[in-house]
N, C-alpha and C positions, 0 to 999 in steps of 0.2 A: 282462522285459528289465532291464539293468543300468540304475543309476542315472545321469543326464546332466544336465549341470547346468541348473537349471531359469531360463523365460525370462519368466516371469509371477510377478504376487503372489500367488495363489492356489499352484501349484506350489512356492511357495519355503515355503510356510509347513507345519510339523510341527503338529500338535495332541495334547498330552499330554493322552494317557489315563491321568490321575494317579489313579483311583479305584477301589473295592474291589472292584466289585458287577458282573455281568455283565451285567442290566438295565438298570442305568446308562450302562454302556460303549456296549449297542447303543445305547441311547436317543442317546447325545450321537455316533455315527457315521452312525446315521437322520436325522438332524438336521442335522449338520453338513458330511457327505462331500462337497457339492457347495463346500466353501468353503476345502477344505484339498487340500494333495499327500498328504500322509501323516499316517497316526495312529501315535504313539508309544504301543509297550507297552512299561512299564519294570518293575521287579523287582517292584513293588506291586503291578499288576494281572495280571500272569503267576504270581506263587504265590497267586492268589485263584482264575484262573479257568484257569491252565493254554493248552493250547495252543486250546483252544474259541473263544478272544478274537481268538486272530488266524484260526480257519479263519472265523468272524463277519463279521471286517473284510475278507477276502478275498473270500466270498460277499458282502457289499455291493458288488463293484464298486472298494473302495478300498485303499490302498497299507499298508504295514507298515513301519515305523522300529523296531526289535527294540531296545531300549536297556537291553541286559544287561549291560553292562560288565567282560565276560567278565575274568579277572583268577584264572591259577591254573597251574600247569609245564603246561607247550608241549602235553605232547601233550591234557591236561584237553579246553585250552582249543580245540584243531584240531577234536577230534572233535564237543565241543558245539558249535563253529562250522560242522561239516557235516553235522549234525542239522538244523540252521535252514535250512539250503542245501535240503537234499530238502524241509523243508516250502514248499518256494518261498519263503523268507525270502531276501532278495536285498542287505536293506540293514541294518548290525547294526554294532555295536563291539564293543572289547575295549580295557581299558587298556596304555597305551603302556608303564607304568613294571613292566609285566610281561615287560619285556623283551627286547632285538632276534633271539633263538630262538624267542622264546613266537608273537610276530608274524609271524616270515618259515614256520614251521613251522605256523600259521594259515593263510596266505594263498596257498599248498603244497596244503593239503587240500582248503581249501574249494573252491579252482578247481577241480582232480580230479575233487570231487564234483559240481561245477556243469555239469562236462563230461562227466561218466558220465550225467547225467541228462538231457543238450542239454539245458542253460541254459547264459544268459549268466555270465559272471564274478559274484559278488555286488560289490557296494561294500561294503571293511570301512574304517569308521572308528576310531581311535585317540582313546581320551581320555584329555585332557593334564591341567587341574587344574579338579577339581570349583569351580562357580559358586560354593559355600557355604565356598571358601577365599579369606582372604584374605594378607597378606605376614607380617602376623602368623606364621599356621598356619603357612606355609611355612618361618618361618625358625626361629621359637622350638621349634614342635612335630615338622616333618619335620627339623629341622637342616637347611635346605638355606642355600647362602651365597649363591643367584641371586635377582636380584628375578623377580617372575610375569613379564615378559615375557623374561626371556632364556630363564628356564626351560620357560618353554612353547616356545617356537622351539627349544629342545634336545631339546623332546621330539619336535615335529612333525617335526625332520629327523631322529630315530630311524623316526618312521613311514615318512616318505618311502621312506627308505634300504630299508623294508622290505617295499617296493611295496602299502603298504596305500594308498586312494585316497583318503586326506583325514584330519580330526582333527576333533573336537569340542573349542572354544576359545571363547574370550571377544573381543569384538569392536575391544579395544585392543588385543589381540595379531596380529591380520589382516597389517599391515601388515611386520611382520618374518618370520610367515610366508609373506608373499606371495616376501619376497625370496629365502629359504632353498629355499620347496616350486615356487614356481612357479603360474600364473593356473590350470592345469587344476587344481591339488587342493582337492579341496572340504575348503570349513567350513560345520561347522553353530555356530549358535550358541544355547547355552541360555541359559533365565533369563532370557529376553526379557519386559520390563514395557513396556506403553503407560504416557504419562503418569498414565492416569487409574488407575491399578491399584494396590496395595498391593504392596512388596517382599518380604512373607514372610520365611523361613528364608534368601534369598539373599544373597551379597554382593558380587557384580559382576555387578552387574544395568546392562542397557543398554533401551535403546527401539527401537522396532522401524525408526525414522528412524538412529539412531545405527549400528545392524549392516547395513543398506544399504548405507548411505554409507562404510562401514568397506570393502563390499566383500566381506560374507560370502554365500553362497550359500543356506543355509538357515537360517530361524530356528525354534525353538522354545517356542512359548506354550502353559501348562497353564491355571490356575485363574483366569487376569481372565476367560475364556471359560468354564473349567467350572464356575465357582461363580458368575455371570453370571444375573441373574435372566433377561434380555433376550439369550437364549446369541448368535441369528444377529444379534443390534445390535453384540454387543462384538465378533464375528470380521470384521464389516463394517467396524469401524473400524480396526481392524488393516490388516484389505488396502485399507483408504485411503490409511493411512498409508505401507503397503509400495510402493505404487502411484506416490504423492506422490514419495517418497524415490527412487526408481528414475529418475524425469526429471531428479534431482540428480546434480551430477557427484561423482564419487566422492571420499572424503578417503582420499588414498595418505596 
C-alpha cells in the first residue's frame, strides 16, 4: 500500500542502509526490523548488492525507502521510476532541480504502472538540497542568489505543482514548506544526529527532537545505529527521543 503519514516513533523512523555488504545489510534488518518503518537503500548498497537487497528486506517482512535520487531527461527517469514500481517499490525520489517535465512526466508513468499492476499510487519524493550543503555551496558553487530556505521552498512548490507527494529537506525548512505545500505533504528529513553521535560528512545536521518538533514526518538515521557497538541500545534511544518529542507541541 501507498505511504500514509506515519502516527508512531517507530513508523516515522527510516534506517540507512549505508553499507557495502549483503551480510551486513541482512544482519542489521534481522536485528533491527522490529524497530524501524523503513530500511533505506541508497546508491551504495544498490550497486553492491543490486536489486537482491531489497527482494531481502521485502521477504523479512520490512518496508523499502529506494533513495536513488533519480536525476536525468524525463523519460530516463519515468521508466527507471516504473521499474521500482513493478518491483513493489512504492516509496522512492528523484531530484527536484531535474526539472518540472522530468517530475510531472515521472509521476504520469509510475501511477500507470502502479495501476497496470493493482497497486496503490507509489509515494515519489523530491529532493531539494543535499544535507552535505551548506549557503556557501549554494551561492559561491551553484551561483544561486537564494539563501537554503527560500530555495528549498522554491523547490518543494516545483514538487507540489508536480503532484509528487512530499520532499526530502532539512528540518529548518519545515516551516515555510508547510506554508507553500500544505500539512498532508510529506517530509522526510536526512542527516538526522542524536546528541550523542558524531556529525560526519554532514552539514545541516539536526536531532531527532529538533525534526519532531519542526513537524517533519519521517526522519532518517544511518551510522549512530550502524556503526553502533550496542546497534538495538542506540535505535532505542532514538525512539525515546522521537517518542519524548512527539508529546511536545510543535515549533510552527
Amino acid at each position: 500500500m501507498a505511504v500514509i503519514k506515519p502516527t508512531t516513533a517507530k513508523e516515522k523512523l527510516i534506517l540507512a542502509l549505508d553499507v557495502d555488504d549483503f551480510d551486513e545489510a541482512q544482519q542489521l534488518v534481522k536485528e533491527l526490523k522490529d524497530y524501524v518503518g523503513y530500511f533505506k537503500v541508497g546508491i551504495q548498497l544498490y550497486t553492491s548488492c543490486g536489486y537482491d537487497v531489497v527482494d531481502m528486506i521485502q521477504n523479512e517482512g520490512s518496508r523499502v525507502f529506494f533513495d536513488g535520487k533519480f536525476h536525468d531527461i524525463p523519460n530516463t527517469v519515468a521508466r527507471a521510476s516504473a521499474n521500482l514500481v513493478k518491483r513493489g517499490i512504492n516509496f522512492f525520489d528523484v531530484h527536484i532541480k531535474g526539472g518540472s517535465k522530468m517530475l510531472s512526466t515521472t509521476v504520469k508513468l509510475a501511477n500507470e504502472t502502479a495501476k497496470k499492476y493493482g497497486m496503490d499510487n507509489p509515494t515519489i519524493l523530491g529532493v531539494t538540497l543535499l544535507s552535505s550543503f551548506g549557503q556557501r555551496t549554494l551561492t559561491q558553487e551553484l551561483a544561486v542568489g537564494l539563501n537554503i530556505e527560500e530555495y528549498v521552498t522554491q523547490l518543494a512548490k516545483m514538487a507540489k505543482d508536480a503532484c509528487l507527494s512530499g520532499v526530502v529537506a532539512g528540518a529548518s525548512e519545515v516551516s515555510q514548506i508547510r506554508k507553500v505545500c500544505g500539512e498532508d505533504f510529506i517530509i522526510v528529513c536526512p542527516a538526522v544526529r542524536p546528541t550523542w553521535s558524531v556529525v560526519d560528512d554532514q552539514v545541516r545536521v539536526v536531532t531527532p527532537t529538533d525534526t519532531i518538533q519542526a513537524g517533519v514526518d519521517y526522519i532518517v538515521v544511518g551510522r549512530p545505529v550502524v556503526n553502533a557497538d550496542d546497534k538495538i541500545g542506540a535505535i532505542s534511544l532514538i525512539i525515546d527521543e522521537i517518542e519524548e518529542a512527539m508529546v511536545c507541541p510543535v515549533d510552527k
